[in-house]
DOBA-991252 format. One record per atom (N, C-alpha, C, CB): residue in one letter; x, z, y. Coordinates in steps of 0.001 Angstrom, whole numbers, plus 500000, padded with zeros to 6 digits. Atoms other than C-alpha are relative to their C-alpha. Glycine has a CB too. Layout:
AXZY...
This chain:
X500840500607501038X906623280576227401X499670501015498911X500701498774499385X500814498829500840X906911283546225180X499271500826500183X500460500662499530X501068499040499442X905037285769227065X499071499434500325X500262500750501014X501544501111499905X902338283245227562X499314499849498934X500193498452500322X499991500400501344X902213282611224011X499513501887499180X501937499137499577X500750498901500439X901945286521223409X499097501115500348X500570500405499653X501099499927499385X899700287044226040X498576499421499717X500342499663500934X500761501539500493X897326283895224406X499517501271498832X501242498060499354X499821498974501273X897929286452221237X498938500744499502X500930501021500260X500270498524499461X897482289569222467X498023499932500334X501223500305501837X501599500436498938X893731288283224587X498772499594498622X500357497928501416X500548501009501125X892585286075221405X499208501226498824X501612498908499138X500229498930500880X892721289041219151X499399501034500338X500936500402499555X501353499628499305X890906290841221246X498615500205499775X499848499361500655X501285500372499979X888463289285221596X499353500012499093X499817499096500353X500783499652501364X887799288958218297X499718500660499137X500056499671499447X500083498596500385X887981292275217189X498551500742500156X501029500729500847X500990499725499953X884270292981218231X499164498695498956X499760500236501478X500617501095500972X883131289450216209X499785500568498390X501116498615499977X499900500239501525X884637290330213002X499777501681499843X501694499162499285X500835498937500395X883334294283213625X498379499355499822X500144501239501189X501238500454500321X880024292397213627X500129499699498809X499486499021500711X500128500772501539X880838290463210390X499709500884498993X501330499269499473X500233498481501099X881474293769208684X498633500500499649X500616501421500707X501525499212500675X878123295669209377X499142498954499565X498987500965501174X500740500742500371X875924292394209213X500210499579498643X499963499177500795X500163500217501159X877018291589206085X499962501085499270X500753499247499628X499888498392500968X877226295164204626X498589500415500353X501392501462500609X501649499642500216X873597295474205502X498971498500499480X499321500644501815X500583501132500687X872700291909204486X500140500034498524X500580498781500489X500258499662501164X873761292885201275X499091500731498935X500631500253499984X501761498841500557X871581296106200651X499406499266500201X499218501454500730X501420500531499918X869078293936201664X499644499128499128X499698499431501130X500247500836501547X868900291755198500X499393500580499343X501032499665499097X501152499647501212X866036292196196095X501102500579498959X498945498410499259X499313499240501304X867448293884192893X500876500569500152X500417499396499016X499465498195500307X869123296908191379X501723499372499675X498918501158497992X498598500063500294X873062296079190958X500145500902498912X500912500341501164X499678499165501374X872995299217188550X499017499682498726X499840501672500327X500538500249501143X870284298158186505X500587498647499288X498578499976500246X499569501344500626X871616294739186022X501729500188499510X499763498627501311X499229500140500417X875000295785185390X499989501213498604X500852499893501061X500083498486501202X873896298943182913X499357498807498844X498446501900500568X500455500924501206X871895295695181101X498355500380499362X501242500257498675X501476500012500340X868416295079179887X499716501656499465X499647498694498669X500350498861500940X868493297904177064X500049501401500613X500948499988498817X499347498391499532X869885300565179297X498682500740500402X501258500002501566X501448498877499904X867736303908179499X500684500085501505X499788501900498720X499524499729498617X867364305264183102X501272500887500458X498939500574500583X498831499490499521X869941307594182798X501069499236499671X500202501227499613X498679500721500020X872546305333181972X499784498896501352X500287499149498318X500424500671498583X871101303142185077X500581501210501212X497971499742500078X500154499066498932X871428306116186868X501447500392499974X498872501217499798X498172499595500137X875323306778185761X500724498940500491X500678500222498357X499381501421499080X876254303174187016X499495500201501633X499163498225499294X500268499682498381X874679303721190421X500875501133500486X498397500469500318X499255499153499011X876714306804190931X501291499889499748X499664501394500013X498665500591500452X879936305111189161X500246499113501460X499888498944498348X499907500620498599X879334302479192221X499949500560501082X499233499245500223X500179499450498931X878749304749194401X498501499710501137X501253499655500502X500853500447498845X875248303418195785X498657501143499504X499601497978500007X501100498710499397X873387307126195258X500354500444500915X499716501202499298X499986499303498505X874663307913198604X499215499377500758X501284500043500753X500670501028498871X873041306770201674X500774499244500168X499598500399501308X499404501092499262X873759303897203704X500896500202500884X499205499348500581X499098499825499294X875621305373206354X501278500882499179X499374500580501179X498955499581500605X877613307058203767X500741499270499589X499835500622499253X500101501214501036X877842303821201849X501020499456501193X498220499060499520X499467500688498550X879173302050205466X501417500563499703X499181500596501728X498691499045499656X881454304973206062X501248499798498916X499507501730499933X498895500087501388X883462304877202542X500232498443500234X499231500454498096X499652501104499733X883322301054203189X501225499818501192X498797499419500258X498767500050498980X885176301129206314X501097500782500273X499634500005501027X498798499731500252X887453303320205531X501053499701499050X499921500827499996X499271500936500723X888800301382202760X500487498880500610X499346499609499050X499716501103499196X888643298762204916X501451500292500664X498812499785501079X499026499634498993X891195300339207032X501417500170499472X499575501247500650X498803499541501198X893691301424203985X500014497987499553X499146501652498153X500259501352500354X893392297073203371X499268500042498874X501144499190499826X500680500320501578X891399297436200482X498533499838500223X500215501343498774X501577500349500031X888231295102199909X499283500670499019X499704498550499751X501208499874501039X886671297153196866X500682499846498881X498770498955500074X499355499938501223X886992296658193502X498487498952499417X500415501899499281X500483500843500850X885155293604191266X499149500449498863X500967499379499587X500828499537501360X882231295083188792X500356499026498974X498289500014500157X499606501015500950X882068291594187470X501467499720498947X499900499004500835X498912499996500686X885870291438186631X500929501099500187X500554498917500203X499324498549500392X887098294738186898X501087499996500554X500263500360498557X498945500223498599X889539293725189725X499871500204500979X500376499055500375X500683500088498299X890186294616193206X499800498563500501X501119500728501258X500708501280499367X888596292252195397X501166498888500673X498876500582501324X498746501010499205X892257291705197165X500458499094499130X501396500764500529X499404500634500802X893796290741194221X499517498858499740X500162500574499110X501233501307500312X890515288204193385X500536498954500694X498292500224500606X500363500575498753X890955286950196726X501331499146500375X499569501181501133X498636500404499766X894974286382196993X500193499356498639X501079501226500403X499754500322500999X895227284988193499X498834498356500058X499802501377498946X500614501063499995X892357282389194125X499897499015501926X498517500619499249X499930500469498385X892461281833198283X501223498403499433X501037501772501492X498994501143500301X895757279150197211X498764498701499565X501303500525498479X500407501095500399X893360276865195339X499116499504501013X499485500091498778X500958500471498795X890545276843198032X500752499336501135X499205501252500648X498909500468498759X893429276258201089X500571498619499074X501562501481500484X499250501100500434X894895273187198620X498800499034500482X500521499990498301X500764500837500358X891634271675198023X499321499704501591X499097500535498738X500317500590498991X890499271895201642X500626499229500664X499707500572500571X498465500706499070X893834270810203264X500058499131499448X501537500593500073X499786501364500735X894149268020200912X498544499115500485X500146500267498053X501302501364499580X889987266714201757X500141500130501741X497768500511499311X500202500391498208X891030267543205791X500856498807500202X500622501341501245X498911500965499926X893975265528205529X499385498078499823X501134500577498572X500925501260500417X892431262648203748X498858499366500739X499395500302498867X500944500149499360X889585262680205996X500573499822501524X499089501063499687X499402500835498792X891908262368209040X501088499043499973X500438500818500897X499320500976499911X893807259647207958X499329498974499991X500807499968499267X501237500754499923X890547257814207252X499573499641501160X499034500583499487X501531500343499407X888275258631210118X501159499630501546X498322501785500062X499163500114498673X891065258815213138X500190498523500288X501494500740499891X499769501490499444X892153255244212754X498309498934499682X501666499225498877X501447500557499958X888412254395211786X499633499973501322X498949500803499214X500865499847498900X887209255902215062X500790499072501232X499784501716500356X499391500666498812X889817254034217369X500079498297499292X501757500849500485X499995501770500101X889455250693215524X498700499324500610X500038499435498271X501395500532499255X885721250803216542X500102500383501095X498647500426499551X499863499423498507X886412252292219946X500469498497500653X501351501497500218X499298501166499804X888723249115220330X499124498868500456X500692499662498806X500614501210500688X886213246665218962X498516500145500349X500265499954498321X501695499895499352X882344247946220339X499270499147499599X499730499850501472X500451500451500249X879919246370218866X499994498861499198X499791500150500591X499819501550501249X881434244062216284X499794500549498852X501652499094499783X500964499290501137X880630244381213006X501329500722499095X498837498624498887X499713498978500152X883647246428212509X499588501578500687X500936499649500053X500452498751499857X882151248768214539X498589500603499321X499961500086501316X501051499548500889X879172248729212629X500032500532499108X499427499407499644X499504499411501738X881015249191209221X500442501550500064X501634499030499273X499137498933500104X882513252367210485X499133500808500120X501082500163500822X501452499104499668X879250254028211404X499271499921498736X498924499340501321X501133499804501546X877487252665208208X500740500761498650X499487498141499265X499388499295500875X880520253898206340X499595501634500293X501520499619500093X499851499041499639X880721257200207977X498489501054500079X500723499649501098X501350499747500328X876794257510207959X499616500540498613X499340498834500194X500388499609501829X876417257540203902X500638500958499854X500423498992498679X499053498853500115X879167259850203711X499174501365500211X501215499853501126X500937498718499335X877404262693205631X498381499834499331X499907499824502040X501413499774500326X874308261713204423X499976500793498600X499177498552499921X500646499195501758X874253262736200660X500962501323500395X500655498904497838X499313498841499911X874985266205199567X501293500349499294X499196500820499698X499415499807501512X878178267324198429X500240500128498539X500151500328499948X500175499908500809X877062268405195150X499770498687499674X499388500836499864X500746501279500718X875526264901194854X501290499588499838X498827498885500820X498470500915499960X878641262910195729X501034500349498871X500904500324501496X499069499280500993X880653265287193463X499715499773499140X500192501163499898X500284500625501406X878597264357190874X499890498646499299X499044500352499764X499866501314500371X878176261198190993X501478499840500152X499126499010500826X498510500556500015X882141260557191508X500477499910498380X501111501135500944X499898499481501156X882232262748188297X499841498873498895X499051501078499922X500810500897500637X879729260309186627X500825498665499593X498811499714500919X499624501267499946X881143256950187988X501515499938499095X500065499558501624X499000499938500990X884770257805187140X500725500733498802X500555499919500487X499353499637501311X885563259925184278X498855499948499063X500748501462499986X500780500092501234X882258259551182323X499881498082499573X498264500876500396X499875501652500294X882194255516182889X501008499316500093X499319499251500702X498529500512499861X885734254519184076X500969500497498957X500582500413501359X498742499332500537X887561257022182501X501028500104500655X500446499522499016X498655499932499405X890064256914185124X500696501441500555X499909499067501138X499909498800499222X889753260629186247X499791500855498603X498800500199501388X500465498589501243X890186263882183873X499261500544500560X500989501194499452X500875499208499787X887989266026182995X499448501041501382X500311500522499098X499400498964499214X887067268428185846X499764501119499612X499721500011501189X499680498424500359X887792271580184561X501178500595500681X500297500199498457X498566498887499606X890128273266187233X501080498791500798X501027500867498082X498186500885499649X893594272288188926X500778499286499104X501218500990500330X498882501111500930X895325271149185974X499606500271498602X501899500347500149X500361500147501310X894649270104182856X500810500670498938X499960498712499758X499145499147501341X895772272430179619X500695499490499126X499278500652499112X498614500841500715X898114270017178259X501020499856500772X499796498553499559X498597499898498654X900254270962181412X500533500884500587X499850499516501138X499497498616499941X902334273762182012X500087500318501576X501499500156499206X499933499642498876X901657275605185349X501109500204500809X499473500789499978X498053500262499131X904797274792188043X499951501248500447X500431498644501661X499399498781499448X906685277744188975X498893500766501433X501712499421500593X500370499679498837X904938279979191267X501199500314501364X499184501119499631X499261499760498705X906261279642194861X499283499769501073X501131499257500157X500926500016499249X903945278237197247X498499501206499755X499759498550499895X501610500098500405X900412278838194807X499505498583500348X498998501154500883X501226501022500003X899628275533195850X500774498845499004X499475499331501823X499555499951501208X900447273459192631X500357498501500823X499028500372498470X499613501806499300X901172269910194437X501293500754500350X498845499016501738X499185499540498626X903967271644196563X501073500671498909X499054501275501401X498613499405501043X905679273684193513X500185499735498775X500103501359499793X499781500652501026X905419271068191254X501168499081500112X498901499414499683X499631500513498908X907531269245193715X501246500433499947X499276500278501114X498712498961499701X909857272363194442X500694499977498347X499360501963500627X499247499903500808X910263272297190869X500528498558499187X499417500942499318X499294501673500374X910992268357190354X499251499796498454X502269499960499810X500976500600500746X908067267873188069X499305498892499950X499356500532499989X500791501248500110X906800264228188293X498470500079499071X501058498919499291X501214499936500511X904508264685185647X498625500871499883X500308499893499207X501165498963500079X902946268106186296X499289499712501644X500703501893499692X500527499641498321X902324267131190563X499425498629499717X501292500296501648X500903500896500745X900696263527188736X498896500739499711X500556499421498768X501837499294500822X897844265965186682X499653500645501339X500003501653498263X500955499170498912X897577268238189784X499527499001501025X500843501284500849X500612500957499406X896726265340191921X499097499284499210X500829499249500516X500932500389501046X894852263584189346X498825500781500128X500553500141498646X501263498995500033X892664266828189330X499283500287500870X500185501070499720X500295499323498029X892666267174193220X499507498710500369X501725500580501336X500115501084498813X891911263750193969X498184499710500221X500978498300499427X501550500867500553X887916263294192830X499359501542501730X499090500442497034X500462499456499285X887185266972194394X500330500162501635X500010500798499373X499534500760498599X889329265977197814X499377499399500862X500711499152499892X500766501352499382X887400262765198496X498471500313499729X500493498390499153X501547499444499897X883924264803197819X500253500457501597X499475501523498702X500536498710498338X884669267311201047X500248498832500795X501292501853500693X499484500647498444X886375264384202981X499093498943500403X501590499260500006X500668500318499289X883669262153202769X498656500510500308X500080499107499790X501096498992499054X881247264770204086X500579500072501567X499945501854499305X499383499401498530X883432265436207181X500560498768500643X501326501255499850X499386501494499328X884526261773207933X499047499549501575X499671498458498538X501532500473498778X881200261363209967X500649500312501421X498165501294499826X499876499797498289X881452263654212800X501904499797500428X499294502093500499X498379500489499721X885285263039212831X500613498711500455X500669500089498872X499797500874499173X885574259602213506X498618499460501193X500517498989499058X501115500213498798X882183259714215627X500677500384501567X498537501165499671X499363499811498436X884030261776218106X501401499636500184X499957501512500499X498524500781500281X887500259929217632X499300498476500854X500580499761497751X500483501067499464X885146256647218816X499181500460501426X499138499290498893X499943499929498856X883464258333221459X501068500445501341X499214500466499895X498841499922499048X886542260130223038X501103498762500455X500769501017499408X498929500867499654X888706256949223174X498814498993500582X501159499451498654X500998500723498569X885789254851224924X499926500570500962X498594499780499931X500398498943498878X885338257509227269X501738499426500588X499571502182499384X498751499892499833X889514257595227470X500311498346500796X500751500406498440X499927501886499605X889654253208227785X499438499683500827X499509498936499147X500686500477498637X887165252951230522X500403500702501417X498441500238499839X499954499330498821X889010255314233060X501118499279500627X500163501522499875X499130500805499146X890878254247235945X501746500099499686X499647500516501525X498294500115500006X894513255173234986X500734498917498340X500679502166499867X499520500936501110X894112253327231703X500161498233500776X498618500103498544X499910501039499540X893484250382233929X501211499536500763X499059499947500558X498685500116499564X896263251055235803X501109499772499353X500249500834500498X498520500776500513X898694251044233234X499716498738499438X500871500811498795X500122501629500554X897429247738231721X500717499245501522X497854499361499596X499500500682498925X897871246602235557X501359499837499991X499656500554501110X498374499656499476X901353247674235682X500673499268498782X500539501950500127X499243500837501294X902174245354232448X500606500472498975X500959499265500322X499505499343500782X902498247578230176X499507499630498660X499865501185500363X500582500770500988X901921246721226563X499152500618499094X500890499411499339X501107499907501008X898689246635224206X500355502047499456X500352498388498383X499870498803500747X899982249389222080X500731501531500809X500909499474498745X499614498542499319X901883251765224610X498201500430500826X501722499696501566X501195499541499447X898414251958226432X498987500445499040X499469499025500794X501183499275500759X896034252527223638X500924501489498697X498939498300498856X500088498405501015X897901255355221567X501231500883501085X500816499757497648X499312499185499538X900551256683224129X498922500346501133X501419499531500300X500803499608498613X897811256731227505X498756500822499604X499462498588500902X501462499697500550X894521256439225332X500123501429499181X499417498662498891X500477499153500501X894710258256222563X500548501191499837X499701499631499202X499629499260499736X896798261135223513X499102500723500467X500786499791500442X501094499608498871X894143261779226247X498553500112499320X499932498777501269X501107499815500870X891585261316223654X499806501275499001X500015498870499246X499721499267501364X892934263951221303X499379501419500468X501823500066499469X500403498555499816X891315267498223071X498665499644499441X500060500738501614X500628499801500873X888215266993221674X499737499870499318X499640500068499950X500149500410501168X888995265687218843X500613501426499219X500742498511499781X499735498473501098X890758268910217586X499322501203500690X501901500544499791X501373499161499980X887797270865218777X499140499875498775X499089499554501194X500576500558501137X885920268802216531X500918500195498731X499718498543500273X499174499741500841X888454269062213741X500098501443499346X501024499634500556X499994498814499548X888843272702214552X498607500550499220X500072500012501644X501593499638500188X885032273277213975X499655499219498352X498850499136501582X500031500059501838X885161271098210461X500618500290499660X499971499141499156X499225499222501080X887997272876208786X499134501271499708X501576500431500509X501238498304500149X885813276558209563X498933499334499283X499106500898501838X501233500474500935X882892274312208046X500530500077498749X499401498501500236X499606500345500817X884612273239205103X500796501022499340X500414499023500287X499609498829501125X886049276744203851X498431500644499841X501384501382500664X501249499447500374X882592277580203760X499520499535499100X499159500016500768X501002501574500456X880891274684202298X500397499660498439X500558498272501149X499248500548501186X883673274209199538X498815500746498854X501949500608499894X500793499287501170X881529276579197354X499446498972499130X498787500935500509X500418501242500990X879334273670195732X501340498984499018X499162498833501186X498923501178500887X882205271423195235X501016500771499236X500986498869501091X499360499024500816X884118274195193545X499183500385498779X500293501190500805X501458499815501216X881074274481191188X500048499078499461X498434500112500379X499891501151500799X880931271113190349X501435499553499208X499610498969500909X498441500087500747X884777270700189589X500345501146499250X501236499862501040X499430498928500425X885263274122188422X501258500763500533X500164499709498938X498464499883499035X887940274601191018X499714502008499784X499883499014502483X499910498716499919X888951278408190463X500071500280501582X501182500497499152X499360499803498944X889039279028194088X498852501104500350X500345498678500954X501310498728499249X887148282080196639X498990499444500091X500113500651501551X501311500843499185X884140279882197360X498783500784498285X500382497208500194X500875499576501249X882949279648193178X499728501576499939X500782499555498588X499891498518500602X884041283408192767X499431500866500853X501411500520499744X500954498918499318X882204284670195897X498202499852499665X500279499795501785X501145500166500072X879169282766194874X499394500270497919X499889498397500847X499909499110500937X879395284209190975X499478501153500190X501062500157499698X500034499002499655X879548287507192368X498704500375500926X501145500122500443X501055500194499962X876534286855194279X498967500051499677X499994499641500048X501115500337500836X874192285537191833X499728501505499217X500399498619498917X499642498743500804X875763288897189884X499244501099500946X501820500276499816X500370498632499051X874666291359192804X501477501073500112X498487501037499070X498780498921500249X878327292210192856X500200500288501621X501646499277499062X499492499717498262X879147293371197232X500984499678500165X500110501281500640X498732499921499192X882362293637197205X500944498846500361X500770500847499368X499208501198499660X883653290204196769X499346498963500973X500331499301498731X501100500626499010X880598288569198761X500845500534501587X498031500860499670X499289499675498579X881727291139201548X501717499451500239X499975501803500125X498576500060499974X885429290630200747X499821498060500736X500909500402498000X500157501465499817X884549286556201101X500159499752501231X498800499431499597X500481500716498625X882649286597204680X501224500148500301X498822500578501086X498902499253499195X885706288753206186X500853499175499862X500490501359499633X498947500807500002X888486286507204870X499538498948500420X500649499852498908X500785500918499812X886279283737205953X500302500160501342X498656500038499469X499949499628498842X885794285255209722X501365499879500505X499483501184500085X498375499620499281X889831286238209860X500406498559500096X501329501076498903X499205500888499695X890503282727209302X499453498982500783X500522499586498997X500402500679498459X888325281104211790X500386500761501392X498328499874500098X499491499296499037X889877283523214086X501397499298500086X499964501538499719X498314500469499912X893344282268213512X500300498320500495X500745500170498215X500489501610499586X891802278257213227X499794500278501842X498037499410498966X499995500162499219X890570279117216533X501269500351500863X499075500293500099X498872499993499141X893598280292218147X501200499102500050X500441501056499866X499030500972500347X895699277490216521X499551498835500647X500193499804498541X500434501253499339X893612274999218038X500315500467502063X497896499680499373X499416499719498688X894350276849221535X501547499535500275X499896501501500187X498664499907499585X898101276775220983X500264498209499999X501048501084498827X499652501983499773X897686272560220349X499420499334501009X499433498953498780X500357500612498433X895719272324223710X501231500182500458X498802500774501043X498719500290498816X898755273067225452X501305499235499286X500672501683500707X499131500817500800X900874270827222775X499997498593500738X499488499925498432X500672500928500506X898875268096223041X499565499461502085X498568500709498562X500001500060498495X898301268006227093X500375501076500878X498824499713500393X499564498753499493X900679269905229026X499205500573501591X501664499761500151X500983499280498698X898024270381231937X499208501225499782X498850499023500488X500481499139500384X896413272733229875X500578500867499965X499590499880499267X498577499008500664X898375275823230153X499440500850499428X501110500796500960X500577498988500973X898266278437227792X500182500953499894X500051499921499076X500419498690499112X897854281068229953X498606499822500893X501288500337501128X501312500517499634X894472279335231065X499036501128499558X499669498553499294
C-alpha cells in the first residue's frame, strides 16, 4: 500500500510539473502584457522621466523579457516569489501570513455547503418529483444564480445594516478582541486551542455572513450531482437486490446507495473547492477578509507582478495537491478503485 501510495505520488507530480511550468511563463507574459507603465505609476504623477526611469531599473524591467523570465525563474528556484512594490514585502511572506484566512474562509463556506447540499441532494433523489424535490432545485437555483458580490452585499445590508445581528465586516475579528495565540493561523481553531469562548464567538460571528456568501454559490452544482448520482445509484440492479434480500430502508440508501454514489460527487466537490480559492477574491472585497484573493487583486489594479504571479502559482500548487487528494479518496471511498489504477 505504501508503494502504491508513493507510486500515485511520485506519477501525480509528474505530471504536473509541465502544467504548473505552463502557469509560470503564461502568466509572466500575461503580465507584460497589461497596458501601463508599473514605473511610471509607482514613481507617481509628478515624477520627471528620469526618476521614472530609476524605478524601472530599481524593478528591474529595463532588461529584456527573456532576461526578465530568466531572473524570474531563478528566484523561483531559490523559493522566492519576488518582493511587494505595493508593501515593501516579499511576496512569500504576503502569501504565508494571509493564505490562513483565505483556507478558513473557504473550508468553513465548503463545509457548510456540504452539509446543506449532500442531504439536500439525497432527500430529492429519494422523493422525485414532489415538491420537495422542487424546493431543492428552486433553492439551489437562486443560490447560483446571483453574483457573489451581490449576495455578499445584500447579506451585509439585510443583517448588520437592518437586523443588526451581524458585525461590522471589517476582517476576521473585530478590534475589541484580542487575536488567539498563533498556532494553527486559523482563528476558530486557536481560539479553541486557547479556551477562548468569547474570542472563537467574534471569529465566527465574522466568518459566518462571508461563509454562507461562497456556500450558497456552490450549493447548486453540489447537490445537483448528489441528486443525480443517487438516482442513477437507486435504480440499479444490486440496490434492488438488497431491498429483495430484506434489508432495511436506511442500510440500503446510505450504506449500498450512497456510498456508490459518492465518486462523482468528490469529483464535483474536488472541482468546487479549486473554483472557490479562486472566486473568493470578490467576497474578500466585500467583507474585507485580509486573505490572498483581496491582496492579489490590490496588487493588480496596482500593476504590482509579483504577487499576481506569486497568487496564480500558489493557486496551481494547490489544485495539484486537491487533485491528488481526491485520487487518494477514490480508493477510500470504493475499494475497486485501486490506487495504482
Amino acid at each position: 500500500m505504501r508503494a502504491s501510495f508513493l507510486r500515485l505520488l511520485s506519477r501525480r507530480l509528474t505530471a504536473a510539473a509541465p502544467g504548473l511550468a505552463g502557469v509560470v511563463v503564461v502568466t509572466f507574459c500575461l503580465m507584460r502584457a497589461l497596458p501601463g507603465d508599473p514605473a511610471a505609476y509607482f514613481a507617481g504623477n509628478a515624477a520627471t522621466k528620469e526618476a521614472i526611469e530609476q524605478v524601472r531599473v530599481k524593478l528591474g524591467l529595463d532588461k529584456s523579457l527573456p532576461e526578465q523570465f530568466a531572473v524570474y525563474v531563478r528566484d523561483l528556484a531559490h523559493g522566492d516569489l519576488g518582493q511587494s512594490v505595493t508593501t515593501g514585502q516579499p511576496v512569500r511572506a504576503e502569501m504565508l501570513a494571509r493564505l490562513p484566512a483565505s483556507l478558513e474562509l473557504t473550508l468553513t463556506a465548503l463545509l457548510l455547503a456540504v452539509a446543506v447540499a449532500l442531504p439536500a441532494g439525497v432527500l430529492a433523489a429519494t422523493r422525485p418529483g414532489t415538491w420537495v424535490d422542487q424546493a431543492v432545485r428552486v433553492l439551489t437555483t437562486a443560490g447560483v444564480s446571483l453574483p457573489t458580490f451581490f449576495t455578499g452585499i445584500l447579506l451585509v445590508y439585510v443583517f448588520y445594516y437592518l437586523l443588526g445581528w451581524s458585525p461590522s465586516p471589517t476582517g476576521r475579528l473585530d478590534s475589541l478582541f484580542p487575536t488567539p495565540p498563533r498556532v494553527t493561523s486559523f482563528y476558530l481553531v486557536d481560539s479553541l486551542i486557547a479556551r477562548d469562548s468569547e474570542t472563537f464567538t467574534a471569529c465566527l460571528r465574522q466568518l459566518t455572513l462571508p461563509a454562507v456568501t461562497m456556500a450558497l454559490f456552490v450549493m447548486a452544482p453540489l447537490a445537483r450531482m448528489t441528486r443525480a448520482s443517487m438516482l442513477g445509484v437507486l435504480g440499479s440492479d444490486f440496490i434492488r437486490t438488497a431491498r429483495a434480500s430484506g434489508l432495511s430502508r436506511r442500510t440500503v440508501l446510505w450504506t449500498y446507495g450512497f456510498r456508490n454514489a459518492m465518486l462523482p460527487v468528490v469529483t464535483t466537490l474536488g472541482m468546487i473547492f479549486s473554483f472557490m480559492l479562486g472566486a473568493n477574491v470578490l467576497v474578500e472585497k466585500v467583507f474585507a477578509w485580509p486573505g490572498i484573493g483581496s491582496f492579489a487583486l490590490e496588487s493588480l489594479l496596482a500593476s504590482d507582478y509579483a504577487p499576481v504571479q506569486g497568487f496564480i502559482l500558489v493557486m496551481a500548487t494547490l489544485y495539484v495537491l486537491l487533485n491528488l487528494t481526491i485520487d487518494i479518496l477514490y480508493g477510500l471511498i470504493d475499494p475497486r478503485v485501486r490506487i495504482d489504477a
